[in-house]
C-alpha positions in Angstrom: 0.0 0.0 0.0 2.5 2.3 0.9 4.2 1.9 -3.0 0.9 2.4 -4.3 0.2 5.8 -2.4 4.2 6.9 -2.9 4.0 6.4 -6.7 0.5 8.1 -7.3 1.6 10.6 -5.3 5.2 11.2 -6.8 2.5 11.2 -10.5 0.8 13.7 -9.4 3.5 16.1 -8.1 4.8 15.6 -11.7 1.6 16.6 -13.8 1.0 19.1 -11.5 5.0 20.6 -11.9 4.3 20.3 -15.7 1.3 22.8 -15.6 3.2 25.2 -13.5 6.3 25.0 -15.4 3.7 25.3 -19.0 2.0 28.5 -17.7 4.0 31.1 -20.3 2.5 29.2 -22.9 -1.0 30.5 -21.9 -1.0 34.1 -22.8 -3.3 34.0 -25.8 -5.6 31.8 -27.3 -3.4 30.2 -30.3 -1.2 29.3 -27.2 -3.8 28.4 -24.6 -5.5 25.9 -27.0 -3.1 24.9 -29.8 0.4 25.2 -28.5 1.3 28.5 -30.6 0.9 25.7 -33.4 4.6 24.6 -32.8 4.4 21.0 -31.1 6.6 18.6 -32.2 6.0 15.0 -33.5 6.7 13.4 -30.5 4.5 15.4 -28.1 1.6 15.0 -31.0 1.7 11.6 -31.3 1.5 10.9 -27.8 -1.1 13.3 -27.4 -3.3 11.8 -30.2 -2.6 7.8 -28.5 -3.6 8.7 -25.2 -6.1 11.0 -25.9 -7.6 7.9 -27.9 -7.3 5.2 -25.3 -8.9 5.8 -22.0 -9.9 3.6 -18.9 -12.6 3.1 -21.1 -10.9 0.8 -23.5 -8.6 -0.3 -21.0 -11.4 -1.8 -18.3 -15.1 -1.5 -20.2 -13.7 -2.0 -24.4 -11.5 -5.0 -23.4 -13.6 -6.6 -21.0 -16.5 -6.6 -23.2 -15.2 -7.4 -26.5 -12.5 -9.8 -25.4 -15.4 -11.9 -23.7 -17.9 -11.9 -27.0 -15.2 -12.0 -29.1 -12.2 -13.9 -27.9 -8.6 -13.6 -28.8 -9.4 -12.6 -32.2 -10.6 -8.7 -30.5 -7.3 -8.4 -30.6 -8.4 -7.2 -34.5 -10.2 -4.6 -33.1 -6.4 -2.7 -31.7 -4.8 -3.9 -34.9 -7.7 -1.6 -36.9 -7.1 1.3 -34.4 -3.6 1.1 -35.1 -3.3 1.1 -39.0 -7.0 2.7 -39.7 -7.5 5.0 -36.6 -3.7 6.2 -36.4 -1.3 5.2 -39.7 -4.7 5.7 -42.5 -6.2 9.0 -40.4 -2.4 10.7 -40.0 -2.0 9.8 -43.6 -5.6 11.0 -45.1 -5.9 14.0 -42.1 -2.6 15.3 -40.6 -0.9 17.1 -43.1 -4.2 18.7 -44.8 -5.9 19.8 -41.5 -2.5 21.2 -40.4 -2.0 23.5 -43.9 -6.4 24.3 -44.2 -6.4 25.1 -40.5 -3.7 26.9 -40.0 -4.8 28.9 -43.3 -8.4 30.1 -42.2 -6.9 30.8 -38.6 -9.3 28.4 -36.7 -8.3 26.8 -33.9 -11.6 24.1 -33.3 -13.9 21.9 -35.5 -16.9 24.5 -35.2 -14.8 27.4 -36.6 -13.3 25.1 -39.0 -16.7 24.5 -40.5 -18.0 28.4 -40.2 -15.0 29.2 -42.3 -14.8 26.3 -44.7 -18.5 26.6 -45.9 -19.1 30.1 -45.3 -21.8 29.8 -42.4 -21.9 31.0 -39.0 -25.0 28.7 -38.4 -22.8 25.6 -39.0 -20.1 26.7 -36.6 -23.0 27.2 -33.7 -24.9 23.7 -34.9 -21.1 21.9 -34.8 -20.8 23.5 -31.3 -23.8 22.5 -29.2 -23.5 19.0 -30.8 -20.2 18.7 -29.3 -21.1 20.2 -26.4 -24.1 17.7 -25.7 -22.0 14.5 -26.9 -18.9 15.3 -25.4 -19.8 15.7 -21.3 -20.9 12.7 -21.0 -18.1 10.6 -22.9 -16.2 12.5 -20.6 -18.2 11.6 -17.8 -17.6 7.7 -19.3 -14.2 8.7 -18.5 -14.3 8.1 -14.8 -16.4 4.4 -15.3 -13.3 2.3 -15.9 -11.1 3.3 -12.3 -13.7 2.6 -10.3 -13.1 -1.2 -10.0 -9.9 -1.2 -10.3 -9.6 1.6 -7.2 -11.8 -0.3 -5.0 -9.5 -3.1 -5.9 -6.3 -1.6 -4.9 -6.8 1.2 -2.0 -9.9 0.1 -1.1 -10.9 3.7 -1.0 -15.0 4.9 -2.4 -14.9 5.7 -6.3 -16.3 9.2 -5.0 -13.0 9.8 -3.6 -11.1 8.7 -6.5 -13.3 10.7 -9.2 -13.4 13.9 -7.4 -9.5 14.1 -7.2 -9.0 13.0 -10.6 -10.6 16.0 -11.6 -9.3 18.6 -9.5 -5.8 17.2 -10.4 -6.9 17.3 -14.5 -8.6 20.8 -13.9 -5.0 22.5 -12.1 -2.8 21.5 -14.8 -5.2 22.1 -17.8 -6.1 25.7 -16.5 -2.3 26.7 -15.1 -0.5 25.3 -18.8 -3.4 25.0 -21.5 -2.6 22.3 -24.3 1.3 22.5 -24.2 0.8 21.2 -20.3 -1.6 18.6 -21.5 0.6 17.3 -24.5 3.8 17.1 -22.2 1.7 15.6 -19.8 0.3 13.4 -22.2 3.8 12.1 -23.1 4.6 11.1 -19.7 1.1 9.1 -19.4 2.0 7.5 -22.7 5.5 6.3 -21.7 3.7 4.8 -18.5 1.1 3.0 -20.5 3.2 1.1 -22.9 5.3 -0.1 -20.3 2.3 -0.9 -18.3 0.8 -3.0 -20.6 3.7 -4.7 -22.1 4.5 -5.8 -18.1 0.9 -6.4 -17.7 0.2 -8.8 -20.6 3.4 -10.9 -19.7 2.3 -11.4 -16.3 -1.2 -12.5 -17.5 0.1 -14.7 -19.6 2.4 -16.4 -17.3 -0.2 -17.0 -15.0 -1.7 -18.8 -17.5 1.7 -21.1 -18.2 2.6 -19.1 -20.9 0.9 -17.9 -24.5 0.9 -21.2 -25.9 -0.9 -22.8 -22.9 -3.6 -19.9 -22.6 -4.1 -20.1 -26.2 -4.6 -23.8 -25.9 -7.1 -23.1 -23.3 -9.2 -20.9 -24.9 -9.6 -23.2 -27.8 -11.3 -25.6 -25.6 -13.7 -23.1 -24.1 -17.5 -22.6 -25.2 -20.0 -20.0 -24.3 -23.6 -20.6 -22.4 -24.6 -22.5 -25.3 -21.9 -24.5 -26.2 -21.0 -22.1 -29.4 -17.0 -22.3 -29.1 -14.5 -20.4 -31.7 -12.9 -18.1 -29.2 -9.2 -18.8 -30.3 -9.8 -18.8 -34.1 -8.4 -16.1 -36.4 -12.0 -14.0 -36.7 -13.7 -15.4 -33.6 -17.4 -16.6 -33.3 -19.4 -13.1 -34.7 -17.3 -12.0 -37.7 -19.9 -8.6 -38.7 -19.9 -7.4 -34.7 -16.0 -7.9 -34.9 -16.2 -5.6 -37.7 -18.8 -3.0 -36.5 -16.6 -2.7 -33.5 -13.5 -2.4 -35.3 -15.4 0.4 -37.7 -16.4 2.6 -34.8 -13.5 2.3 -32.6 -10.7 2.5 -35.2 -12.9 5.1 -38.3 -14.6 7.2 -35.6 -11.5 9.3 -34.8 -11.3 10.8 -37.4 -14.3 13.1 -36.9 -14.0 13.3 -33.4 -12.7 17.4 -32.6 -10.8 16.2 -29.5 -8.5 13.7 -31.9 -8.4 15.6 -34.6 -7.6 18.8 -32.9 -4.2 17.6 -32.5 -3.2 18.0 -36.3 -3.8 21.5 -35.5 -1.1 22.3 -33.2 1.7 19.8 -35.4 4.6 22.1 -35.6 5.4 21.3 -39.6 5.9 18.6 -42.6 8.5 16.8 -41.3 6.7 16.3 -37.7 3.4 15.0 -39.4 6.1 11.9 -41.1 7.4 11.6 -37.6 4.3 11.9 -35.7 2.5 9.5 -38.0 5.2 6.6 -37.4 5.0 7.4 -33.7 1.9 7.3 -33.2 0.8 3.6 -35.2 3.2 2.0 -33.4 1.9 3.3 -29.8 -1.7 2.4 -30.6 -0.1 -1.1 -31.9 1.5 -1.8 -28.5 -1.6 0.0 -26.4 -4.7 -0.6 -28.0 -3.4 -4.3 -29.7 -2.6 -5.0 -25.9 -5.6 -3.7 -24.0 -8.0 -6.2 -26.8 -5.5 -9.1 -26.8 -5.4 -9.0 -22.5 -9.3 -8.8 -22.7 -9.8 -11.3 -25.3 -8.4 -14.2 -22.9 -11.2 -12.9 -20.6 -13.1 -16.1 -20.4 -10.3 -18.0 -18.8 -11.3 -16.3 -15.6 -14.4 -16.9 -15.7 -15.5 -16.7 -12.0 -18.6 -15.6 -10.3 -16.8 -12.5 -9.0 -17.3 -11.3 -12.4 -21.6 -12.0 -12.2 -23.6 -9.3 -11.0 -26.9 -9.5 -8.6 -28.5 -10.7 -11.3 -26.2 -13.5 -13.0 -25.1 -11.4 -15.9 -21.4 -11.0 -16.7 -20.5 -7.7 -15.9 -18.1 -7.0 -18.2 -16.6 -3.6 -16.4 -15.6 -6.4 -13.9 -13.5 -8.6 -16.5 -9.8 -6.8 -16.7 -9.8 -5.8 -12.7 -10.5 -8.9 -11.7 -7.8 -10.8 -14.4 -5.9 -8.2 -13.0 -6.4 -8.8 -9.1 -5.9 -12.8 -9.9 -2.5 -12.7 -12.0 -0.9 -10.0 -10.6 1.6 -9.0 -7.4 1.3 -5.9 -5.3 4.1 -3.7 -7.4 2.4 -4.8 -10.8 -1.1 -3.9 -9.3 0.4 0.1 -8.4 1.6 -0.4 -12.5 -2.2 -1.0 -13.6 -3.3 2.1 -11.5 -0.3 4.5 -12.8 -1.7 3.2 -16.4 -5.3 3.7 -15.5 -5.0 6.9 -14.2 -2.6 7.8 -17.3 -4.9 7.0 -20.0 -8.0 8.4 -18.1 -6.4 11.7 -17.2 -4.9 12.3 -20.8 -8.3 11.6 -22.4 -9.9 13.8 -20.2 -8.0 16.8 -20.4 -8.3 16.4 -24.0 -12.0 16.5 -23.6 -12.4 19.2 -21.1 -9.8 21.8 -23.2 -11.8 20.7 -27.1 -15.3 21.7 -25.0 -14.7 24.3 -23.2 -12.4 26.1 -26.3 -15.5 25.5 -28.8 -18.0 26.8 -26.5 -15.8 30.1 -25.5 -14.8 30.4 -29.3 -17.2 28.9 -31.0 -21.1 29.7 -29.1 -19.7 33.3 -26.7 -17.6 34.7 -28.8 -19.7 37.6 -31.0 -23.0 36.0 -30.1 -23.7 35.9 -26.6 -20.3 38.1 -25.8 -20.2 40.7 -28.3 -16.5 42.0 -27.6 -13.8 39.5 -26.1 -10.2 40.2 -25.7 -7.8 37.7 -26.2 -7.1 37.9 -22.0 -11.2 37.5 -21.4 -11.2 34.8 -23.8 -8.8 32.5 -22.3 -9.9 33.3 -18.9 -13.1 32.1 -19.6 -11.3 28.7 -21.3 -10.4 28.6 -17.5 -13.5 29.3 -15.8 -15.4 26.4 -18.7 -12.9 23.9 -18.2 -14.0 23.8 -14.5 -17.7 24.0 -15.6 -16.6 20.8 -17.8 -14.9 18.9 -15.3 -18.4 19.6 -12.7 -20.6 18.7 -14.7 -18.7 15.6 -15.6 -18.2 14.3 -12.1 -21.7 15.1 -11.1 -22.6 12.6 -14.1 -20.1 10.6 -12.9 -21.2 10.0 -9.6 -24.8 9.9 -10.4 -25.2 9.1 -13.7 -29.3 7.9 -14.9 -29.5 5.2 -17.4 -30.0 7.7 -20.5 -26.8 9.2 -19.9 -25.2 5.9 -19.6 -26.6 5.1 -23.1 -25.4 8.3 -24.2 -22.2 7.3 -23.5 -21.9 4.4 -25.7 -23.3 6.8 -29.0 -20.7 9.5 -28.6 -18.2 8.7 -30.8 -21.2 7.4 -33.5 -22.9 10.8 -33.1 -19.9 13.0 -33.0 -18.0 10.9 -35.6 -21.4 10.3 -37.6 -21.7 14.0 -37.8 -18.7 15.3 -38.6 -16.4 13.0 -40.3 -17.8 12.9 -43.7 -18.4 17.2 -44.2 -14.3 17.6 -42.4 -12.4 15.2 -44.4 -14.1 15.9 -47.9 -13.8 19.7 -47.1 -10.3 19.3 -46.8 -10.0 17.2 -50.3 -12.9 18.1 -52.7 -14.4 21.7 -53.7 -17.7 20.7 -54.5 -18.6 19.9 -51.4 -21.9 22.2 -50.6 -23.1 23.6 -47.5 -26.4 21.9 -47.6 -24.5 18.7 -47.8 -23.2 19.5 -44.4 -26.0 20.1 -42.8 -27.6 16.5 -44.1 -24.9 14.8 -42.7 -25.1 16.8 -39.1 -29.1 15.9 -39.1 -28.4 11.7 -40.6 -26.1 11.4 -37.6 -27.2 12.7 -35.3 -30.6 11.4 -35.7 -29.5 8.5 -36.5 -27.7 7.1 -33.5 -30.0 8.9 -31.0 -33.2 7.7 -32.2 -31.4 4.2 -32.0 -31.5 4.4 -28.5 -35.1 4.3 -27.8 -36.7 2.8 -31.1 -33.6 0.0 -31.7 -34.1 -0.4 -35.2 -30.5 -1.7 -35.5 -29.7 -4.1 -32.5 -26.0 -2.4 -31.4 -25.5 0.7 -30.9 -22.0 -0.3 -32.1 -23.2 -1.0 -35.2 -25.1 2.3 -35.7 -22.4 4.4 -34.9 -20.4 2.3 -37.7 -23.8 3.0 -39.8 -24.4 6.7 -39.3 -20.3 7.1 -40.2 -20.2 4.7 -43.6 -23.6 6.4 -44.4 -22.3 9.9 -43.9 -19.4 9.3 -46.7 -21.8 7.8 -48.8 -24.6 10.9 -48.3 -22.3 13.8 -48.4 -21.2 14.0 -52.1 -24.4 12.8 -53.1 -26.4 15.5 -51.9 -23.3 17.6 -53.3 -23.8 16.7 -56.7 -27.4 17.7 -56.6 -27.3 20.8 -53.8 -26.0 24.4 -55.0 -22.7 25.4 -55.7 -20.1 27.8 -53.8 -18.6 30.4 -56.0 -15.1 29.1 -57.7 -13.7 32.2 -56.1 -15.0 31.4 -52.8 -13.4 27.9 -52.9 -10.0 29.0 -54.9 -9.3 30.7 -51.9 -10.2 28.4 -49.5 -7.5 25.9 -51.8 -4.8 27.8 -52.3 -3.0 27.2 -49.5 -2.0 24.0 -50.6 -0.5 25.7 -53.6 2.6 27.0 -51.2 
């Protein structure tokens, strides 16, 4: 116990010594929110990886998947690491970097306003991140508290509220450059965390070949087997999974808000490098840990009602396979990947609302000084209202949860990449693909026409490529002269 304490402690005297010594890189809003558009490769990549894989993925992704799925979720980390990191830095970086940094916008809203010449697109684009982004930030908090319980044996209250309060100092003392040096350190600790964690499992297990031997022999409720084979026993929910977790970040602002800040060409090559092979080692060993899941199968795992619970999965493999110093490793990692997604969250919300929803509509005249001051003042508004969620959260939210990333993603992916490729894409095609997402996955919840919500997210993104130069091809045209200047950037 007294190693666990000493090493969260020593964490958090580190994240908190980053923020203080990040603070003269807050003066302005380009500095606050991007960095002053001058972070390296390193520092981006990370950012992106961890920003990507929370205690989400770690406890609730892996526990769930690797128990429906078996080893072969593992597919599902292999398709974040080549789609969602190598594909989107190929397709995204460079392109959002050059656009971006050409229309001066520094967030996904304003991106939009400028891109397609409407204000109304910029305020639509900011309340839907606003509404879908507080509570997978409130998600955020789900995976540590298991895994707490299980190691201090303190309440999750206790853990959730200081979280924050730790997140909230160093977001508001250093802005972004705080969070992506931050975000470095966290990184560094999860891929060692893993890599010890997955070779401990295993061992536990008598080794790779063993375990894998084991789960050959293992069959479900009713007697369906197929858990060690190359595609496991549901092939199209391994691949609706693998859509939505590995396609869905490239419309999501907090992700792709880091191509932003990339300080030039030569960092995007690095950075893109960098970051495949960290989701390779994290998110390939977060799904291939989980997918050996029904090796433990105990009834500590069962809730009141003889369910699996599959938040339950990973701590308890954990608790069973692991010593005392290897136990204060999972929590540095936890705490790492929830802290770095969540800092990401709280600074992409509380920068679109200020710059995005205040800024000349509701607040008429804002200096740069007023406007990052009230970055400040939001990203503790954020943080609130994501702990109160936290701690309380009703069943709708909960649901809400799971359709973020297919609502947000759903929404925005389709109109943000083609905007950055194709001229002809029209401003009425936009706005389709806002309402065909967003519709979509939130009328899911309650009618259920399609049975996963997984799958609808995957839905509401593939449909939104498909829609988007459809109804461009049929919707009026922006001026050649209005989208020659929009494209000549990429003449330099």
């Amino acid at each position: 116990m007294v190693t666990k304490i000493a090493l969260v402690l020593i964490f958090f005297a580190i994240l908190i010594g980053v923020g203080i010594y990040s603070r003269k890189s807050t003066s302005n809003t380009n500095t606050f929110v991007l960095g002053g558009r001058n972070v390296g490769p390193w520092l981006t990549a990370f950012a992106y990886g961890t920003s990507y894989f929370s205690a989400v993925v770690f406890v609730g992704y892996a526990g769930q998947f690797g128990w429906k799925y078996g080893m072969s979720s593992t597919w599902i980390g292999i398709g974040n690491a080549v789609i969602g990191s190598l594909i989107a830095w190929l397709v995204l970086a460079r392109r959002t970097r050059v656009m971006t940094h050409h229309l001066d916008v520094v967030t996904m809203p304003s991106y939009f306003e400028k891109r397609y010449d409407s204000k109304a697109l910029k305020i639509a684009a900011s309340a839907i991140v606003f509404i879908f982004l507080i509570p997978y930030t409130a998600s955020v908090y789900k995976g540590l508290s298991t895994l707490f319980e299980m190691a201090f044996n303190i309440p999750y209250e206790y853990c959730v509220i200081a979280m924050a309060v730790l997140t909230a100092v160093y977001v508001i003392v250093g802005g972004y450059m705080a969070t992506a040096i931050n975000d470095f350190i966290q990184g560094c600790i999860m891929l060692v965390g893993i890599v010890l964690i997955i070779l401990a499992v295993l061992n536990s297990q008598g080794g790779l070949a063993e375990a894998t031997a084991k789960m050959a022999a293992v069959v479900d409720e009713n007697g369906n087997g197929g858990f060690a084979t190359i595609f496991g026993p549901d092939h199209l929910g391994l691949l609706g999974v693998v859509i939505l977790t590995s396609l869905g970040t490239w419309g999501l602002p907090q992700m792709v808000h880091k191509f932003y800040a990339i300080k030039d060409e030569k960092a995007v090559k690095t950075g893109t490098i960098i970051s495949t092979l960290f989701a390779l080692i994290v998110s390939g060993g977060c799904y291939f840990l989980g997918g050996f899941g029904r090796l433990f199968n105990d009834p500590a795992i069962y809730d009141a009602a003889g369910n699996v619970a599959y938040d339950s999965i990973v701590p308890h493999i954990l608790e069973t396979s692991l010593g005392n110093v290897l136990i204060a490793v999972v929590i540095m990692l936890v705490l790492s990947a929830s802290m770095s997604t969540l800092s990401s969250l709280v600074l992409t919300s509380s920068s679109t609302l200020t710059i995005d929803l205040l800024k000349d509509n509701i607040i008429k005249k804002m200096s740069e000084k007023k406007e990052v001051l009230i970055m400040r003042i939001l990203v503790v508004f954020f943080i609130v209202i994501s702990v109160v969620i936290a701690l309380n959260p009703p069943d709708f939210i909960a649901q809400l949860m799971g359709i973020s990333w297919g609502a947000l993603a759903g929404a925005f992916l389709a109109p943000f990449m083609y905007g950055l490729y194709w001229k002809g894409v029209t401003k009425l095609s936009v706005w389709i693909c806002f309402i065909y997402g967003i519709v979509l996955t939130v009328s899911n919840i309650y009618l259920k026409f399609i049975a996963s919500p997984i799958n609808a997210g995957a839905i509401a993104m593939i449909g939104g490529l498909i829609l988007v130069p459809i109804a461009s091809l049929v919707t009026p045209k922006f001026e050649s002269a209005f989208t020659d200047k929009v494209f000549e950037c990429y003449k330099k």
